[in-house]
N, C-alpha and C positions, 0 to 999 in steps of 0.2 A: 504494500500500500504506500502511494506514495507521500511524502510529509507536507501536512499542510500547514499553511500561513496563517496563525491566527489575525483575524480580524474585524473589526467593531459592525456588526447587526447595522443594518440600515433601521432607520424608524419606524417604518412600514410592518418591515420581518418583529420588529421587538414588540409592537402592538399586537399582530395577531397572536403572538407569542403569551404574551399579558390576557388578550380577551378570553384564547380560552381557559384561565384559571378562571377570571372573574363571570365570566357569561358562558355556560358550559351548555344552558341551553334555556331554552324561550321563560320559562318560568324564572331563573335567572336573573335575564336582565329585567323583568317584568319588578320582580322584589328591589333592583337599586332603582327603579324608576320613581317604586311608589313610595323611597324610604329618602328618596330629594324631595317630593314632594312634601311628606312631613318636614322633612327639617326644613325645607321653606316656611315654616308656621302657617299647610294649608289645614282650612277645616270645611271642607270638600274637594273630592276626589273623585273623577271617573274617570272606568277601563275600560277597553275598548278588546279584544283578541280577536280574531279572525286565523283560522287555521292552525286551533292550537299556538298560536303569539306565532309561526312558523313565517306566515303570510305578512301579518301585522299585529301592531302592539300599538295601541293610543292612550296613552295618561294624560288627563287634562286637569289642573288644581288651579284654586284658588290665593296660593302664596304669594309672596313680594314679590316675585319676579325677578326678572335681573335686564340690567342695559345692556345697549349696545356693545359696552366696549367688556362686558363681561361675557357676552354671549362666548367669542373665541377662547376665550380662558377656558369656560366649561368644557372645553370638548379635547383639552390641551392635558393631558398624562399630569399627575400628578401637581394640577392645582384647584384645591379647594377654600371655600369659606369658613369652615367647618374647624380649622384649627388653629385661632386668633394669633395664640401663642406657642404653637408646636409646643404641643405638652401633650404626649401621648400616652397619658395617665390615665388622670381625668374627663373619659372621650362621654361627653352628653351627647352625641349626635349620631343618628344610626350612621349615617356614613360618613367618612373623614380621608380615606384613601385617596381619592379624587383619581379613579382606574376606572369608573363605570363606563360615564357618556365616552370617552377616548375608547374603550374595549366594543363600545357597543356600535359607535362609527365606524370603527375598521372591520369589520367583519356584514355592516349592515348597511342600507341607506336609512341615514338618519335626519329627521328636519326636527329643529328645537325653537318655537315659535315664543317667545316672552314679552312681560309688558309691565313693568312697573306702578304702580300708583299716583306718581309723578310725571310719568310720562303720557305724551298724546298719542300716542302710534305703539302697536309693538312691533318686533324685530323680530326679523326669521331665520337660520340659521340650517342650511343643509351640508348634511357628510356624508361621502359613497364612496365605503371601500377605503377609508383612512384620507379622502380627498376631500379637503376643505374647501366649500365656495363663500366668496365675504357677503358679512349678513345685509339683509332687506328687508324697508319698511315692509310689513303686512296688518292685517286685519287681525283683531283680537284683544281678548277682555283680560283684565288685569290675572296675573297669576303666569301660567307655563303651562305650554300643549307638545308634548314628545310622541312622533310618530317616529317605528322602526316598521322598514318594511324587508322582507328578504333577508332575516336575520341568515348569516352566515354563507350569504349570496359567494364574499371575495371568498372562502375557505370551503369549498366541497365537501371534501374529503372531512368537515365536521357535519355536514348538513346530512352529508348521507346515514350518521350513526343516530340522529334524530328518530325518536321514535313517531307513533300513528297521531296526527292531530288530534283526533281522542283522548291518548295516554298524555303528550304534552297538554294539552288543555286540564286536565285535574291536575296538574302538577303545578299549574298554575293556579288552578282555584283553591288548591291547598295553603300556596303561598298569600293569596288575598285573602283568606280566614285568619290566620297569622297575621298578617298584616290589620285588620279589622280589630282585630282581638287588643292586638297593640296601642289605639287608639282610638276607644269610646268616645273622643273629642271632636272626631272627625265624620262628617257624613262620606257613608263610600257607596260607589255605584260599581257594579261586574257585570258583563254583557259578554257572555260567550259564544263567539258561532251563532249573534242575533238571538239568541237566549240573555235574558234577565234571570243572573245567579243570583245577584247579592242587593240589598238595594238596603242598606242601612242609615238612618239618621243620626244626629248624635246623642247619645244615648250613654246614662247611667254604666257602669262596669258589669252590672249582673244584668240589665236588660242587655248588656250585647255579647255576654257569654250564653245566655239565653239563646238567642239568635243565631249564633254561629254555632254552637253546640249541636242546635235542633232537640233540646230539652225543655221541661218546662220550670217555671221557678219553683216551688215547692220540692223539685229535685235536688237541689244544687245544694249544697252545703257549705259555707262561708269557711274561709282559712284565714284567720287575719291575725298571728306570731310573733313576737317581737325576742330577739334573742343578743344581748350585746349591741350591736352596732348592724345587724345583723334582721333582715324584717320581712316575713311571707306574706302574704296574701292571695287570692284568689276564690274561686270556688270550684269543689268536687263534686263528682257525685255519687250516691251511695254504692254498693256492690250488686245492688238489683240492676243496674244502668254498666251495663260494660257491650264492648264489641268483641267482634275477631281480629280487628288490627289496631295499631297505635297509632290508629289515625286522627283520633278524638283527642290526642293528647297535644295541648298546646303548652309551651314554658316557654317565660320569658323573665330575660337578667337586666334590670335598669332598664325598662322599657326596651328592650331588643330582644325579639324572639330569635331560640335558639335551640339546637337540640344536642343538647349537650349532654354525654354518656352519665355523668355523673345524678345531674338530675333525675334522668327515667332512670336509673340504677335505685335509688333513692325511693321513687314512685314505686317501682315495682315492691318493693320491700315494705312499703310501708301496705299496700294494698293484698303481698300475696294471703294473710292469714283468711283472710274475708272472701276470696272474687274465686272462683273453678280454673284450674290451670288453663293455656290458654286464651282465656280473655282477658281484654287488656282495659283500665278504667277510662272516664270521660274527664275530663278535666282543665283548668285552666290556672296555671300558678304562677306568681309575680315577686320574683325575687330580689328584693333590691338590697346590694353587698357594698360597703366603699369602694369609690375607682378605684384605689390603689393596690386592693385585695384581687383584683381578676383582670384578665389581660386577655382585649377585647381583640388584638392584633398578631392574631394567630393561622386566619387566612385569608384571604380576597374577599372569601363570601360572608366573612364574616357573623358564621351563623355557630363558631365553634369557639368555645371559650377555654383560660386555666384559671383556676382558681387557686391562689396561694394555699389556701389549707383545703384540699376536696373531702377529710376524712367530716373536718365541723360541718363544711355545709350539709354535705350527705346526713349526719348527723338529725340535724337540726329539720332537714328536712322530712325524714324518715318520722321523728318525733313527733310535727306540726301536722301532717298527713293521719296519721295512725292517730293524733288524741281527736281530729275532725271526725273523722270513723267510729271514736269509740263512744260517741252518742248513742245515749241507748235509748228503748224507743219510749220514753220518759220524757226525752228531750227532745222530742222533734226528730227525732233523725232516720226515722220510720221509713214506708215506701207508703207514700202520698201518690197513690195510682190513681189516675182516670180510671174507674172499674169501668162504666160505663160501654169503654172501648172495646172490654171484654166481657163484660156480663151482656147479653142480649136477648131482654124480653123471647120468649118463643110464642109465635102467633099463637090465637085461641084457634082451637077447631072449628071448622064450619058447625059441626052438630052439638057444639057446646055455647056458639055466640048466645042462643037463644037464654042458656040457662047460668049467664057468666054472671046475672046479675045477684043470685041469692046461692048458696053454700049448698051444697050436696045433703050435710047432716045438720040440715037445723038446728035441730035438739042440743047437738054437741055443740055448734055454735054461740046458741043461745046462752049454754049453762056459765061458757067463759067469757064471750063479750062485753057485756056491762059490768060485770068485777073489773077488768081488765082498762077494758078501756075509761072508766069511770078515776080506778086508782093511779091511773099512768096521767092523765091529766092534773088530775089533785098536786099527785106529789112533785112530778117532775115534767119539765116538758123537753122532752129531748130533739121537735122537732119536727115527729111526723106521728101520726095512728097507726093502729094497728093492722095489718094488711086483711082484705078480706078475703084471702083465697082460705080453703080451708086444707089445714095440715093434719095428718093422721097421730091420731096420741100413740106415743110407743113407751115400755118402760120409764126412758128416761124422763118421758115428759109428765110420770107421775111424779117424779123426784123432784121438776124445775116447781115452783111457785109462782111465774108466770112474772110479765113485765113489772108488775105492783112489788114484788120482794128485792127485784133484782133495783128497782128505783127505793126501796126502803134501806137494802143494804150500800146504795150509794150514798144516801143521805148521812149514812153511818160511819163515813169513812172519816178520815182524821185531815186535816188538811196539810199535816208536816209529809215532806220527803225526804226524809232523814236518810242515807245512804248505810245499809247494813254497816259492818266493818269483811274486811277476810280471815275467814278462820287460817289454820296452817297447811290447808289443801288449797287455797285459793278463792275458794265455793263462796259464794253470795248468801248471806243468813238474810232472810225474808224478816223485815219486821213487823209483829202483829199491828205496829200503828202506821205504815210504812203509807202513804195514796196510792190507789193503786189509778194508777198515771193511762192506763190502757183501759181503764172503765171497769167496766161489771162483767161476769159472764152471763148471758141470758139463756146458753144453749149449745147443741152439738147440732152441726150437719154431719152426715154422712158416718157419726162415729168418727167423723178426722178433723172436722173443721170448727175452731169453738168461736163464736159468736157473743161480742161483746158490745156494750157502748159506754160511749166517752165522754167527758165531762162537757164537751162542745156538742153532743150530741149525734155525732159522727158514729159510723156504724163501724167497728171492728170485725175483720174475719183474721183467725192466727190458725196457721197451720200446728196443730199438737206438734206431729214428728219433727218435720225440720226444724220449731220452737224451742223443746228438749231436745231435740241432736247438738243444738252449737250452744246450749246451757251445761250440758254433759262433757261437751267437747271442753270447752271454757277450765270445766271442775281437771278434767284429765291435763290439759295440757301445763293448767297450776302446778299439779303434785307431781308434771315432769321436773318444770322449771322452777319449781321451790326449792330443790336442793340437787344433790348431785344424784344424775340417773343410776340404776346398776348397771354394772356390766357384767357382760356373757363373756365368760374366759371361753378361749377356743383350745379345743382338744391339740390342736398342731399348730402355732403361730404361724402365721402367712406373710411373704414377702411379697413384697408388690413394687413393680418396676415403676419408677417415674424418671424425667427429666431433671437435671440438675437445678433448673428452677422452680419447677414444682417441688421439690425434694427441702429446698431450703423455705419454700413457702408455708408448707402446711406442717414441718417443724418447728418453726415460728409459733404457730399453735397451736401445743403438743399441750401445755399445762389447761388449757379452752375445751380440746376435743376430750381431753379426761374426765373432766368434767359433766361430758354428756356418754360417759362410758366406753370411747375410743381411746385405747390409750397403745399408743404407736412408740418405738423407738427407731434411731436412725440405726441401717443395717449398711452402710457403706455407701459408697460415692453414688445420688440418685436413688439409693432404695429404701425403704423403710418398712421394719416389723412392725404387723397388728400384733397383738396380743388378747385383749378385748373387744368387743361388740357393744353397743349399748343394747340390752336385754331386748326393746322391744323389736330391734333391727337383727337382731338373730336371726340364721337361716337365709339371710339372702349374700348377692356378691359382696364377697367384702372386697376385692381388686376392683371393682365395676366401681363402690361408694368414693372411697381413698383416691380413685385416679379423678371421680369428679370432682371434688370436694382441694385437692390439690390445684387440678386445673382453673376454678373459678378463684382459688386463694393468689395465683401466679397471675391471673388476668390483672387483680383487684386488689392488691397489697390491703388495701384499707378497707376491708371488709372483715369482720370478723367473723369465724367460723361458724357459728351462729347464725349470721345474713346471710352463707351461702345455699341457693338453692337445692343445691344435692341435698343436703344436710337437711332441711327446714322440710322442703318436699317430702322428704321419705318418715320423718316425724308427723308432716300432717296427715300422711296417709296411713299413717299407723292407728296418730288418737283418732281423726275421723271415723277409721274403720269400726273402734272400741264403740265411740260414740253411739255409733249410729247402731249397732246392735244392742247396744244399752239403755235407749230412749221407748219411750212412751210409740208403741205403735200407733199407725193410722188403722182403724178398725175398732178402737180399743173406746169404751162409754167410759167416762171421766164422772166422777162427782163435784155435784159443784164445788167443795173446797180443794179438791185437786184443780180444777179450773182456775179458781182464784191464786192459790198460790203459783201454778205456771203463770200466770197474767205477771203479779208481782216479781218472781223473778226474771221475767222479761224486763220489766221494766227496772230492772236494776242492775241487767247487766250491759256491757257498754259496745258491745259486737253483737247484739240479739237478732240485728236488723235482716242477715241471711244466716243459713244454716251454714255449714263448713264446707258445702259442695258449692255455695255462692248462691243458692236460691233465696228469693225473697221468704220469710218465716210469718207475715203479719201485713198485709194490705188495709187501706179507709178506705170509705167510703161516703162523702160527706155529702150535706144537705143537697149542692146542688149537683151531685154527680146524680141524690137520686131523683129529683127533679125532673133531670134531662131524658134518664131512663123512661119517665111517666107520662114523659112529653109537657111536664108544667112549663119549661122553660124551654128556649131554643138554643 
């Protein structure tokens, strides 16, 4: 080969070179378009995409603008407005690089139209292909309009690795949720392929996590943490509200959204006790850290952060997640479902309309109507009568005392919510003066489903099984983690090969894993002896646990054996499995003081809200869900 001459890149070469880090593809440059426009201080925003952004891309704002003699700067490598002081600390402004519009010209034709407040006229500005024409008066309202057309027109050989205008088009609409999410301040308009995506005003922080979520408010659960210097916020939503991807997951560091390892590391951990493997939660969280603790200037796209210490934040964040969660349904943190959506009147027969107006059995009717309906008004009024379809008496309903006992033993209740204490198993002690925060029970459907009402008058349905599966799960996983597990000595210690750095990883926490009944020593360069089991993981691979439990410790220095998946995983599927063979079957007639006391411990434990496999354990049903069922209301 022959020796070549080094030599200095023309400008042209070093730009495309540059765009594609910074503009890798339509969605891309779509996010630096619409993150000048914020830092311009606009507070409206509309997008424009045609063919997936492939075709075109038009952002049009409301901000200052910029003159004429600024217009060429903008389009000029590395000058922005954005950093007064070259102080690359303290960065307040999504973007500071000043690689965008220069990345997004050379590779595209660009026209950059702006108009200041002060000015009469705005000025127009086009680049094709890294070829600058000098700017001209044009037509236009105060703010900046960026049309990109033929993104990646000069460079082929990128355009062809583009995918379907389909696939770039959500990759973009992923980016303007993100971006929306970012600033509730701003009105945003999305118009995809002549489709109306997005069309948001400026709005509260939880009306526009609402919005972009596609949740309703009674979902959402407020995060609001203060920890040192240190401060969260956002909203979640409960473990009845998850998907199949982490696409619902939005985070953002000092108003800049990001996806940054550590945070969803953090999310995940704090969500996996509660949600089915799997699925992944909904959410939206706002992290704001001093500049000088995180360093925003780690790539082009700026979408990837370091944070000085990731073990606190992780921390801190794991903490503020998990005590949002551990609202028990006492506190609101219940699953406030639209039944309506799923409950669905079944028409009447045609051969029954005639006789829909009066009850089958009179007689039986009769004898409990007016006690009934007479005592439910007296005492209490929770909102609606008594329905008139006619229900068949079964044993149990010799045992109920009917709406009048269930409203007399509500009047009866105490009004303190004193929080039991934890015995040395964990387990929640019920107290006899405790409120019971979930109502009364009135009754059993099907033998599975107990039937309560609320102090607002709201109709409770709790699932018995999964209610006692994650109470029982709750007591078990206690008297795991209340002191040190046993462990299963194995008849022949087992060596297990690792890498040199997993080898030194998961000896790091040799005196941690002992603790939970693993107790491993080093057997030579890369390998380490089990010795023990923790009792309830007997029987299964122990080469399979050790290599994974290794491997996540060597990904994730700052996790402790404990956070890791392997480990936690095969723990929950242990107690789950104890759980749930241990719980109160569906089938099973409950009396009413086993109803009451399941009610109260629901309501005092702080994870009640799904069972351990992530099902919802206790749905409402409130006045006007039933309303809409009845057709009172539209």
């Amino acid at each position: 080969m022959p020796h070549a001459t080094i030599r200095r890149l023309s400008n042209h070469v070093v730009d495309l070179i540059a765009a594609g880090e910074v503009v890798e593809r339509p969605a891309a440059a779509l996010k630096e378009l619409v993150e000048n426009a914020l830092d311009a201080g606009a507070t409206s925003i509309e997008v424009v995409l045609r063919g997936g952004g492939c075709d075109s891309i038009e952002v049009t704002d409301n901000g200052r603008g910029m003159t004429p003699q600024e217009l060429p700067l903008a389009i000029e490598r590395h000058c922005t407005s954005k950093l007064p002081d070259d102080d690359l600390v303290h960065i307040r402004t999504l973007g500071f690089r000043g690689e965008a519009l220069p990345s997004i010209g050379a590779s595209a034709r660009l026209s950059v139209t702006s108009r200041t407040a002060e000015a009469d006229t705005a000025w127009c500005l086009r680049v094709e292909g890294g070829v600058v024409e000098p700017a001209t008066p044009a037509a236009g309202a105060v703010g900046t309009r960026v049309v990109v057309r033929d993104l990646f027109f000069a460079t082929p050989a990128r355009r062809k690795f583009l995918k379907s205008p389909r696939v770039e088009g959500s990759h973009a609409e992923a980016v303007m949720r993100r971006m929306a999410l970012s600033s509730p301040h701003c009105a945003i308009s999305f118009n995809l392929e002549g489709r109306e995506v997005l069309r948001l005003p400026v709005q509260s922080v939880q009306e526009r996590v609402a919005a972009v979520l596609g949740v309703v408010h009674d979902s959402l659960l407020a995060v609001d943490e203060q920890r040192g210097r240190m401060h969260l916020s956002g909203f979640i939503c409960g473990p009845a509200h998850t998907r199949a991807t982490g696409a619902g997951q939005f985070l953002l560091v000092n108003d800049r959204p990001v996806t940054d390892p550590v945070l969803r590391t953090a999310v995940r951990v704090a969500y996996r006790p509660v949600i089915e493997r799997g699925r992944f939660p909904v959410l939206m969280l706002h992290l704001h850290v001093p500049y000088e603790r995180v360093d925003v200037n780690v790539h082009p796209a700026k979408t990837e952060l370091r944070f000085a210490d990731e073990a606190e934040v992780r921390a801190f964040v794991i903490g503020a997640v998990g005590r949002a969660l551990a609202r028990g349904a006492g506190d609101g943190g219940g699953v406030h479902a639209d039944l309506e959506r799923v409950i669905t009147p079944e028409p009447t027969p045609p051969e029954m309309a005639s006789r829909s107006s009066q009850p089958s059995s009179p007689a039986l009717w009769n004898d409990r109507r007016p006690a009934v309906a007479r005592d439910w008004r007296q005492d209490r009024d929770f909102g609606f009568a008594p329905s008139v379809r006619q229900v068949a008496r079964s044993p149990m309903s010799e045992k109920e005392a009917g709406l009048s006992e269930a409203a007399a033993l509500f009047d009866r209740a105490t009004p303190s919510c004193a929080m039991a204490g934890e015995d040395e198993r964990g387990a929640y002690e019920a107290s006899p003066s405790s409120k019971q925060t979930l109502g009364v029970p009135i009754g059993q459907i099907h033998a599975t489903y107990i039937l309560a009402i609320a102090a607002d008058g709201d109709l409770i349905i709790v699932d018995q099984h999964a209610a006692h599966e994650r109470l029982t799960h709750e007591r078990l996983f206690a008297r795991f983690e209340g002191g040190v597990i046993k462990a299963q000595a194995l008849l022949l210690p087992e060596v297990v090969d690792l890498s040199r750095d997993e080898a030194d990883a998961i000896m790091a926490c040799v005196e941690e894993l002992a603790q939970f009944g693993l107790e491993l020593e080093s057997f030579g360069e890369g390998s380490v002896m089990v010795r023990t089991l923790p009792a309830p993981l007997s029987g299964g691979d122990v080469g399979a646990l050790v290599r994974d439990i290794a491997e996540e410790l060597a990904q994730d220095p700052d996790l402790s054996a404990r956070q890791t998946e392997s480990l936690d995983r095969r723990f929950e599927a242990v107690v789950a499995r104890m759980a749930c063979h241990g719980s109160i079957r569906a089938g099973r007639k409950l009396k009413r003081e086993e109803m009451e006391i399941l009610l109260r411990d629901m309501a005092q434990n702080p994870r009640v809200n799904t069972c351990p496999h992530g099902r919802p354990t206790w749905l409402r049903l409130s006045k006007d869900a039933l309303e809409k069922l009845f057709g009172r209301v539209k």
